[in-house]
PLY file of the C-alpha trace (Angstrom):
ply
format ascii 1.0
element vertex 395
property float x
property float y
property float z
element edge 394
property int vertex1
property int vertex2
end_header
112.66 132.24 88.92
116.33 133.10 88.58
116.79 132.19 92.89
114.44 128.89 92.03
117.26 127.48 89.47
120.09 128.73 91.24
118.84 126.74 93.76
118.17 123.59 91.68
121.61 123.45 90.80
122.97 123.42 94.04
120.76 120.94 95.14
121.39 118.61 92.11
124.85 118.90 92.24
125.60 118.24 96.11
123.18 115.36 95.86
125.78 114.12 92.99
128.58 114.13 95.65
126.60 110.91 96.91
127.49 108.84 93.90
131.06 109.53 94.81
130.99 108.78 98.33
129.71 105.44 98.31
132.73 103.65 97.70
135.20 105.66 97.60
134.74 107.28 101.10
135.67 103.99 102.57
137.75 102.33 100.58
141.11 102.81 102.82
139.62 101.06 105.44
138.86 97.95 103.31
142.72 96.67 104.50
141.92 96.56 107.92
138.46 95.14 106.97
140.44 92.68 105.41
142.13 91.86 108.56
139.54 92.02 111.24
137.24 90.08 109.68
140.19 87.04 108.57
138.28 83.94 109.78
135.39 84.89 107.52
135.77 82.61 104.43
136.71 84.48 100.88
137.54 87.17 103.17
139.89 88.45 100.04
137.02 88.88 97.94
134.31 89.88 100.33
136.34 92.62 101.95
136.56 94.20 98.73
132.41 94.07 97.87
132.29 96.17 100.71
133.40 99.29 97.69
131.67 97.29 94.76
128.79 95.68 96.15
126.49 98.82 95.91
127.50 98.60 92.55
125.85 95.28 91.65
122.75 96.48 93.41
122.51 100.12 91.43
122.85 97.75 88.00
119.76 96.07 89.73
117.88 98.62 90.77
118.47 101.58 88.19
116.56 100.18 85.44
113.30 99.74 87.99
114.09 103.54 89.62
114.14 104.76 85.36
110.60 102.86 84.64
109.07 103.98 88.03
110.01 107.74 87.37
108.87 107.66 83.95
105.35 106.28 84.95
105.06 107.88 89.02
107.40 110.75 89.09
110.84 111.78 89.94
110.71 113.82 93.20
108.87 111.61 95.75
111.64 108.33 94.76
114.90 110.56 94.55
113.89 111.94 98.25
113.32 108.55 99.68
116.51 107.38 97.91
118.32 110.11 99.51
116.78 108.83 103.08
117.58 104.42 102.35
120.84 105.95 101.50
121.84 107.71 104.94
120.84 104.84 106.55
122.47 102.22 104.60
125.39 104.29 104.47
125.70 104.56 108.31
125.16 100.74 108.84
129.04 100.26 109.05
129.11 102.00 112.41
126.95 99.35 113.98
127.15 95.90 112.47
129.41 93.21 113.54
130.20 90.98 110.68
130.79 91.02 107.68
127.72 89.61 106.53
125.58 92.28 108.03
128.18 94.86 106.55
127.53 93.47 103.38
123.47 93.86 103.48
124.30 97.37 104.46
126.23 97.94 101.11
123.68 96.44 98.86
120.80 98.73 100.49
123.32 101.52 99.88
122.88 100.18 96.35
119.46 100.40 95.99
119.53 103.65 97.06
122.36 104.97 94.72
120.50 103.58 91.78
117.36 105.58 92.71
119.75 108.73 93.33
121.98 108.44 90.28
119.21 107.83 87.79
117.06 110.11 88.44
119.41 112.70 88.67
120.64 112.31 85.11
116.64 112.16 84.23
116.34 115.55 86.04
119.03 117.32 84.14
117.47 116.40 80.93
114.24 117.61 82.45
115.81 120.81 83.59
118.01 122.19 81.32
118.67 122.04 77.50
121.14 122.65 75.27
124.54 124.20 76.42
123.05 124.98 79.52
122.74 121.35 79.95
126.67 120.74 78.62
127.81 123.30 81.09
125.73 121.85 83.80
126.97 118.27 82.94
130.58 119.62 83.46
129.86 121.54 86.52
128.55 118.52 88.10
130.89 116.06 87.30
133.75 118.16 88.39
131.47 119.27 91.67
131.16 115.17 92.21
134.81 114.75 92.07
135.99 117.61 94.04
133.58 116.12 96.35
135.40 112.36 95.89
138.57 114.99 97.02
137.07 115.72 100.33
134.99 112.73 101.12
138.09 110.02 100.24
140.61 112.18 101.81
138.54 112.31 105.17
137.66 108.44 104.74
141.50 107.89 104.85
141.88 110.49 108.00
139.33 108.89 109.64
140.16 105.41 108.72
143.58 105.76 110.90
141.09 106.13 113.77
139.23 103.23 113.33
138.31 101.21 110.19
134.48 102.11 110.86
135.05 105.69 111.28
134.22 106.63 107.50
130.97 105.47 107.75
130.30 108.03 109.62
130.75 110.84 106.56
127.33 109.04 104.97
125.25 111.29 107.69
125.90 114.39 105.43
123.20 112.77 103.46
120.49 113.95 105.93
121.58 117.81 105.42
120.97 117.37 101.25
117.45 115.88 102.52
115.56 119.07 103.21
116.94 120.95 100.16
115.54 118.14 97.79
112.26 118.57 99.65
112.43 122.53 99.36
113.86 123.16 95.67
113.33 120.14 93.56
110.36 120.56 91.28
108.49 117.66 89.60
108.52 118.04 86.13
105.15 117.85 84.56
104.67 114.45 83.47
102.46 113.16 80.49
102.43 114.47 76.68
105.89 115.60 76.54
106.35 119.44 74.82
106.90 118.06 71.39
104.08 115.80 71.80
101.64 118.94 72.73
103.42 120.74 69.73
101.80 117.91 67.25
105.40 116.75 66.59
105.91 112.81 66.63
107.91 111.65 69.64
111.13 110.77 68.20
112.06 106.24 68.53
114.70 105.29 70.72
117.48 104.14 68.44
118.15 101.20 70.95
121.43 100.20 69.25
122.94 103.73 70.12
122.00 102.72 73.61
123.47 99.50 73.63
127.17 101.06 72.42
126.62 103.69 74.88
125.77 101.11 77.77
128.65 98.73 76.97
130.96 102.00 76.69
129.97 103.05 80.01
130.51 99.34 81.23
134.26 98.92 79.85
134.98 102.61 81.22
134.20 101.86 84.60
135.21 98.38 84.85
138.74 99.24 83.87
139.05 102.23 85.93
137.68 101.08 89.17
140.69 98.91 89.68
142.40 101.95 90.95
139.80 102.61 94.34
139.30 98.76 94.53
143.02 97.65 94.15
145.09 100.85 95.04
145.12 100.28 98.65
146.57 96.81 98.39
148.79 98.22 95.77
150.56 100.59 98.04
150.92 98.15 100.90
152.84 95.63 98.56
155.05 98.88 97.76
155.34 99.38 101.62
153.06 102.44 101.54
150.74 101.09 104.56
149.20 103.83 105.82
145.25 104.26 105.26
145.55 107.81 104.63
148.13 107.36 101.38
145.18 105.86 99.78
142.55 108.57 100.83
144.75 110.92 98.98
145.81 109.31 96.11
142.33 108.93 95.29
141.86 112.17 95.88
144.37 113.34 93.58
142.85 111.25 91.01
139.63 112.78 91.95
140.86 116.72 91.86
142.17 116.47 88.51
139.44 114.75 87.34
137.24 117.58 88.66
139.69 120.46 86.97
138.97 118.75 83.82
135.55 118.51 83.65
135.21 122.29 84.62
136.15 122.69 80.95
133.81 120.33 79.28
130.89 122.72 78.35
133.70 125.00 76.54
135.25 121.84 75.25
131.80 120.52 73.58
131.21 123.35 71.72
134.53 123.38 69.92
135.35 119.63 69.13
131.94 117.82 69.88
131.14 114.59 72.39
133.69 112.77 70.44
137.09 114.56 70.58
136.25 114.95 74.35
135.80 111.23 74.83
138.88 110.40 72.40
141.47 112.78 74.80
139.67 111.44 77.77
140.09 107.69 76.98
143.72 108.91 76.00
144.65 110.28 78.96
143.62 107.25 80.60
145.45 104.77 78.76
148.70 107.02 79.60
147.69 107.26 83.22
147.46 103.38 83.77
151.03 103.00 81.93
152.68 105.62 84.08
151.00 103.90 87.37
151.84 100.09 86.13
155.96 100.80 87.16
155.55 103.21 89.66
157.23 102.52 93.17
156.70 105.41 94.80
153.98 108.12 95.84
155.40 111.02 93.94
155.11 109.09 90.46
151.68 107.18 91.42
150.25 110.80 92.15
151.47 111.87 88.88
149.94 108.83 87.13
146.49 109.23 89.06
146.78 113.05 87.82
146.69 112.29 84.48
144.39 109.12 84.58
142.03 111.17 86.64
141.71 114.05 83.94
140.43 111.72 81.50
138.07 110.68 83.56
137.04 114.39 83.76
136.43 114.20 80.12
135.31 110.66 79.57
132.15 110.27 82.21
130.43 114.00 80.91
130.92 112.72 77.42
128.89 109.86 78.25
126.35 111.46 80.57
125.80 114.07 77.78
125.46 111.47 74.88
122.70 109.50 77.40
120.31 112.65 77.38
121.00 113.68 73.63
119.95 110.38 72.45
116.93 109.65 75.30
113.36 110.89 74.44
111.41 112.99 76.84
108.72 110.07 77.68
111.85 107.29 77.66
114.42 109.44 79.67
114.13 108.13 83.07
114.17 104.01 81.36
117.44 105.34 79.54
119.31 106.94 82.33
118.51 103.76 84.53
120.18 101.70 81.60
123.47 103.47 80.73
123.58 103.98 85.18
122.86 99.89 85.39
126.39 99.63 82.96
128.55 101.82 85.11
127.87 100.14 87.79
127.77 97.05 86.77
131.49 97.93 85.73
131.93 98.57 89.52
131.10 95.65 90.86
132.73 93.41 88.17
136.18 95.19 88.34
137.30 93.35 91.24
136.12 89.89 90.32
137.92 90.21 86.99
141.06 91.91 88.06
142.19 90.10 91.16
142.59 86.60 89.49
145.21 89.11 86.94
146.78 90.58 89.87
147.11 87.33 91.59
148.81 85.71 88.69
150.56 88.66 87.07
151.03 91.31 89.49
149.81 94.39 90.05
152.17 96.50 87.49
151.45 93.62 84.71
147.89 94.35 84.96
147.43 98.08 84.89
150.18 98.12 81.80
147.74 95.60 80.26
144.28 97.75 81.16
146.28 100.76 79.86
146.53 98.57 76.55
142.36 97.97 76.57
141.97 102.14 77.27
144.17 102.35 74.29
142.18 100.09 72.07
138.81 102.50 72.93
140.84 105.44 72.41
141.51 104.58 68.55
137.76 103.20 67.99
137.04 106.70 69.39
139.32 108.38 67.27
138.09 107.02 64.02
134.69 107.93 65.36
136.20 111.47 65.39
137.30 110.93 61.76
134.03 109.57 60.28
132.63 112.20 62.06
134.13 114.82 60.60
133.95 113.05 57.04
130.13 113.01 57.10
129.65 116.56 58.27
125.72 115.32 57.77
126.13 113.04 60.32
124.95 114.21 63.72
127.30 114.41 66.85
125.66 112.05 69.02
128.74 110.27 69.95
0 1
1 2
2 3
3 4
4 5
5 6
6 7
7 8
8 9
9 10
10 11
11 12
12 13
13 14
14 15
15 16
16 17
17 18
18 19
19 20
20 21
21 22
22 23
23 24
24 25
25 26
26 27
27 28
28 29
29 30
30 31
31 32
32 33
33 34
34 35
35 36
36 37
37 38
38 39
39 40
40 41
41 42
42 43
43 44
44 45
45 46
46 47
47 48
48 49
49 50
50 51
51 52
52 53
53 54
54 55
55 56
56 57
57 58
58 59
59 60
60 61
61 62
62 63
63 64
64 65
65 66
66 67
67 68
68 69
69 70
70 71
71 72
72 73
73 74
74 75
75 76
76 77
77 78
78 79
79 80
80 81
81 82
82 83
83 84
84 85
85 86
86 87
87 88
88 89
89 90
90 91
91 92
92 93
93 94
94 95
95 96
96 97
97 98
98 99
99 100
100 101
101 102
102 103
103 104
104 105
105 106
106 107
107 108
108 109
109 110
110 111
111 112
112 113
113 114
114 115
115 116
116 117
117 118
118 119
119 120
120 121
121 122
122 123
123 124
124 125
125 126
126 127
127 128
128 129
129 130
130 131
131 132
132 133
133 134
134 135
135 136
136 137
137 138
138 139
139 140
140 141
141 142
142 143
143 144
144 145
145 146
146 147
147 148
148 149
149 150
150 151
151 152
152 153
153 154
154 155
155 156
156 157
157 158
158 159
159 160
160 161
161 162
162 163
163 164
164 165
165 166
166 167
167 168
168 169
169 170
170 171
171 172
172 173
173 174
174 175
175 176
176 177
177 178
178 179
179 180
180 181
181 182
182 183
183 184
184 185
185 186
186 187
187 188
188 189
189 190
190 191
191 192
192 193
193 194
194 195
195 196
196 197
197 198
198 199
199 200
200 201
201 202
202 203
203 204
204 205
205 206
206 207
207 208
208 209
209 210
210 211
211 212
212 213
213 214
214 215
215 216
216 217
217 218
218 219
219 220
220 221
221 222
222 223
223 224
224 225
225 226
226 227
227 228
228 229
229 230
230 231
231 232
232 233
233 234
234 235
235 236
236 237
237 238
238 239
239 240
240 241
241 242
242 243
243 244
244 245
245 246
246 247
247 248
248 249
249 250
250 251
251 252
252 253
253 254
254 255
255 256
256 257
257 258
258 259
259 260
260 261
261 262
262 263
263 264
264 265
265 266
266 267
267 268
268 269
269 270
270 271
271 272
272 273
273 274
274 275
275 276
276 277
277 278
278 279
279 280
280 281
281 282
282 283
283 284
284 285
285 286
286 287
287 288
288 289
289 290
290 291
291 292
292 293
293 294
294 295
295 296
296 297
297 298
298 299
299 300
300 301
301 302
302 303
303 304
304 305
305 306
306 307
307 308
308 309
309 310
310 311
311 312
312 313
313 314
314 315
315 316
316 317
317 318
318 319
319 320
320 321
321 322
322 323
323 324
324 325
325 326
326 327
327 328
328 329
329 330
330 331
331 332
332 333
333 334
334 335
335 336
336 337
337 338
338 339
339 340
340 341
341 342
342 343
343 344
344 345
345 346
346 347
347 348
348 349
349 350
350 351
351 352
352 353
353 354
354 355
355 356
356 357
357 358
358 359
359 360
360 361
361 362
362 363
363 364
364 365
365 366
366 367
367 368
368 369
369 370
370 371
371 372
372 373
373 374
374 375
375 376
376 377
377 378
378 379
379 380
380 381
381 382
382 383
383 384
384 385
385 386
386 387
387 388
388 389
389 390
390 391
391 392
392 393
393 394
């Protein structure tokens, strides 16, 4: 039984490394995207949906993948998820506009919705207590060591040829047989404290709704750094592809050093102090990156920015299962995956009319100002917190 959840975890968390390839894996080729497809119209815009259009598509699609695992199962959808995305994912080596690469990245979408959600439904499934916390760190640091090697080899390959990343999407096929082999399908139904004659607890929706729009603003703000950094560096004369591949990765390796320590972490100053530092951390990353001119200080900046990340996206993760019943899990996890990703896709579209008009410094000192802004609402959450010690830590 040991060997059988040994085995779970490994499986769970390399099929977590998917979440992080999907953009990131290719976004130093979206430059020369940029410029071979230049007659399309909105070529600006549209060569950066090729990161954040799977995004819109997960915020589709992970609400419908949390309903149909709550009613059908989680195995059976997270395997053919796994499959759309290989496919989807590869796409990029074959199409030949951007219109075709496009409908490639929204299938990828679909499929990431599917993966992510019920991943986070399987953990709550799976594991309990600080077992789960530990997990929760282990696989958000495993997903951004993974960001490490995936975004660093997208920027390798990238100086090749701009399609060459899409190639890293076929590791998908090797995760396929292990979900098949390991996963187990959680018995579905009367949940345990249903069979225990306990009442199934009600989903205190409004929790979920701060949660979701948390989520949202995280990941909305943050993702201008693998949707804008490339075009950053090039304005700062840093052109090639491979700078970006490991600046994000930077950003990713701290951020996966960090999380490593957020099962410890929880049990000493709760979901809240973790989230505070995190969205701390963040706000001093973005104001170190906003005058930064050269690659020593924008690795620095990333460092730190990329540690509260570490912190910030367990913190939520962990708050999603605490407050999700059993027989609402998979509905909940779809919900608070929709907002991320939703965050994805509308980071672009709302920070490129800022960057046209103010710059790129301008606007990363002024995000740095809205990650401050959370930080203090988080921080009084720490203090009422710790005021009503009869208050549970659900935040």
């Amino acid at each position: 039984m040991r060997d059988r959840t040994l085995a779970i975890k490994i499986t769970l968390l390399f099929t977590a490394t998917l979440t992080i390839m999907a953009g990131t894996t290719v976004a130093p080729s979206l430059p020369a995207i940029r410029q071979i497809f230049a007659a399309t119209p909105n070529v600006e815009i549209m060569s950066r949906m090729v990161l954040t259009l799977p995004s819109l598509f997960v915020a589709l699609f992970a609400p419908v993948a949390g309903m149909l695992a709550d009613r059908f199962g989680r195995k059976t959808l997270l395997i053919a998820s796994i499959f759309l995305y290989s496919v989807s994912g590869m796409s990029g080596l074959f199409v030949d506009s951007l219109a075709g690469l496009l409908i490639g990245r929204a299938a990828l979408g679909l499929a990431i919705g599917g993966i992510m959600t019920i991943g986070t439904t399987l953990v709550g499934d799976y594991f309990d207590g600080a077992q789960r916390e530990q997990y929760l760190g282990m696989q958000q640091a495993f997903t951004q060591f993974g960001g490490v090697a995936f975004v660093v080899a997208g920027g390798l390959l990238a100086d090749i040829h701009w399609r060459a990343p899409f190639a890293v999407y076929l590791v998908a096929l090797l995760i396929l047989p292990a979900a098949a082999a390991f996963l187990i399908e959680p018995v579905r139904g009367r949940s345990r404290m249903a069979n225990a004659g306990q009442a199934e607890p009600a989903v205190k929706w409004g929790l979920v709704a701060l949660l979701a729009l948390t989520a949202f603003l995280v990941n909305a703000l943050f993702y201008t750094v693998p949707s804008q950094l490339p075009f950053f560096l090039r304005e700062l004369g840093i052109a090639a592809a491979s700078s970006a591949g490991y600046a994000i990765g930077i950003f990713n390796f701290a951020g996966a050093l960090a999380a490593l320590n957020f099962g410890r972490l929880r049990s000493a100053c709760g979901v809240s102090g973790i989230l505070a530092a995190g969205l701390a951390l963040m706000t001093i990353g973005f104001w170190l990156l906003a005058p930064s001119d050269e690659m020593t200080s924008i690795l620095f900046a990333l460092a730190v920015m990329g540690c509260g990340l570490g912190f910030v996206i367990p913190s939520v993760m962990s708050t999603t299962i605490m407050i999700a019943p059993p027989q609402s899990r998979g509905r909940i996890a779809g919900i608070v995956t929709a907002s991320m990703f939703l965050g994805h896709f509308t980071s672009p579209l709302a920070s490129q009319p800022w960057i046209t008009w103010l710059g790129f410094a301008a606007t990363y000192r002024g995000i740095g100002f809205l990650f401050a802004g959370m930080a203090g609402m988080a921080m009084v959450a720490v203090w009422i917190e710790r005021r009503t010690t009869a208050t549970p830590r659900w935040l």
